[in-house]
N, C-alpha and C positions, 0 to 999 in steps of 0.2 A: 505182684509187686507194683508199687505206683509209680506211674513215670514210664515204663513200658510198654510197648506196642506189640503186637502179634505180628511176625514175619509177614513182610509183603507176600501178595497170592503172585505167583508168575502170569505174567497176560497169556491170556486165550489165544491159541494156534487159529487163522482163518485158512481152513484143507479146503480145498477143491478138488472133488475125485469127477472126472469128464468121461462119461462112459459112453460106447458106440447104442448103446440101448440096452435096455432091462430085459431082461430073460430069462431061462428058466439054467441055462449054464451053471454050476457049480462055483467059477471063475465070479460071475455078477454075484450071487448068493454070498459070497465070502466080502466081495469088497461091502456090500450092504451089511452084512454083520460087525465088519472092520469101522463103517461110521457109525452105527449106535454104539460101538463099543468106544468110540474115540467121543463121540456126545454126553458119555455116561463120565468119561474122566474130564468135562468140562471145556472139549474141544470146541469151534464151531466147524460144520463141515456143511458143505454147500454139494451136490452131485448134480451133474449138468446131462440131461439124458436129451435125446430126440422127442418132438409130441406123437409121434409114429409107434412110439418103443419105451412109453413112460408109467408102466404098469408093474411096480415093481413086484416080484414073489414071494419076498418075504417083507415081517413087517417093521417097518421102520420107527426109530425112537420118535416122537411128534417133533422135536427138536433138531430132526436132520431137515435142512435144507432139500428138497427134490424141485427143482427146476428144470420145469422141462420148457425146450426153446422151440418156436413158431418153425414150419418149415414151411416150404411151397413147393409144387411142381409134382411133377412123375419121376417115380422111382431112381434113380439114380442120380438124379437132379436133386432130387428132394435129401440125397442121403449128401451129396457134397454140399448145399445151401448149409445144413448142418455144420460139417465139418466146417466150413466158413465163418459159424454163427460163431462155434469152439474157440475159434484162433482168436475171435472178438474176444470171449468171455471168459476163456480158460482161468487167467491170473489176474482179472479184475480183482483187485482187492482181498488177492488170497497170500498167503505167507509161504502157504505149500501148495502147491501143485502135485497132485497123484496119478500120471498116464497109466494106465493098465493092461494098452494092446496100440500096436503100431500107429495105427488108424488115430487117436488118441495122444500118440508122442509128438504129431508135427504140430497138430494145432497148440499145443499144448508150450511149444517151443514156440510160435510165431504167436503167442497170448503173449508170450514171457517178452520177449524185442519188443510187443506192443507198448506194455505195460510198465516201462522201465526198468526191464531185469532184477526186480525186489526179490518176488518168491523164489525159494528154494524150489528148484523141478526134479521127481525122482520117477521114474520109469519101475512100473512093478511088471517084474517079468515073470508070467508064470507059465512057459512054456515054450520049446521053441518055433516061435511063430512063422519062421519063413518054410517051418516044411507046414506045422498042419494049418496056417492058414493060405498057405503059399502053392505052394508043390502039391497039398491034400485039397486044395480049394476047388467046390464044384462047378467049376469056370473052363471056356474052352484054355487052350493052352497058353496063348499069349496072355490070358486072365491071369495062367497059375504064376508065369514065370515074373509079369509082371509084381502080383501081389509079393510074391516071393521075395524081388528085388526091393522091393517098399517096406518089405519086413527086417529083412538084413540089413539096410541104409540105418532102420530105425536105430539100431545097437548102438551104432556110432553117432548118434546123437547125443549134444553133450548136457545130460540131463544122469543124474545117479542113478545107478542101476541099482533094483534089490529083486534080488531071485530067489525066486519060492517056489 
């Protein structure tokens, strides 16, 4: 009919899924299939890995964003310089924010206060992380009990929970 236009398209989501590093986990393999799949319906999704841990195991749509950030130092240094780099880059210019393990939720909140509290933040929980990364964690005791407590704080962060 003349004079008619075609429904506006809805703008493009910018996701940012911030992962602890790519692995061979069931947990990383799922989120990696959750961005080609969210790329495939016209998303943009951007994943923020370590350069220690940026080899991912499945394979990714050409269209997903894999960013992986510069680190420096020795091993425990090298893994918080990350988490640092997280809290910088989480919610630059994202609309969603996706954390998907503790480790993941703070930066993920202290991107968001960076960034002007824009993006929605949801916390994908898929397991409960204060025993098996916590309590089950192969760390001496003050490790487990600490992880533990950084696990359980995470819950109550005020970011949406979705459990799977």
């Amino acid at each position: 009919m003349p004079g008619t236009f075609p429904p506006p398209t809805p703008p493009r989501l910018h996701i940012t899924i911030p992962l602890a590093g790519l692995n061979l986990s069931g947990g990383v393999k799922s989120l990696l299939l959750l961005a080609n799949r969210l790329v495939e319906r016209g998303e943009l999704v951007r994943l923020l890995v370590p350069d220690y841990a940026a080899e991912p195991p499945v394979a990714l749509n050409r269209r997903v964003e894999l960013r992986a950030l510069r680190t420096a130092g020795p091993g425990p240094l090298r893994k918080l310089g990350y988490l640092l780099r997280l809290a910088e880059e989480a919610a630059a210019g994202a609309d969603v924010v996706l954390a998907n393990y503790f480790l993941t939720a703070y930066p993920a909140l202290l991107s968001w206060l960076r960034h002007g509290r824009r993006a929605a933040l949801a916390y994908n929980v898929r397991g409960y992380e204060p025993w098996s990364h916590g309590l089950m964690a192969p760390v001496g005791p003050i490790g487990r009990y600490g992880r533990f407590a950084l696990a359980w704080l995470s819950y109550r962060l005020p970011l949406t929970k979705l459990v799977t």
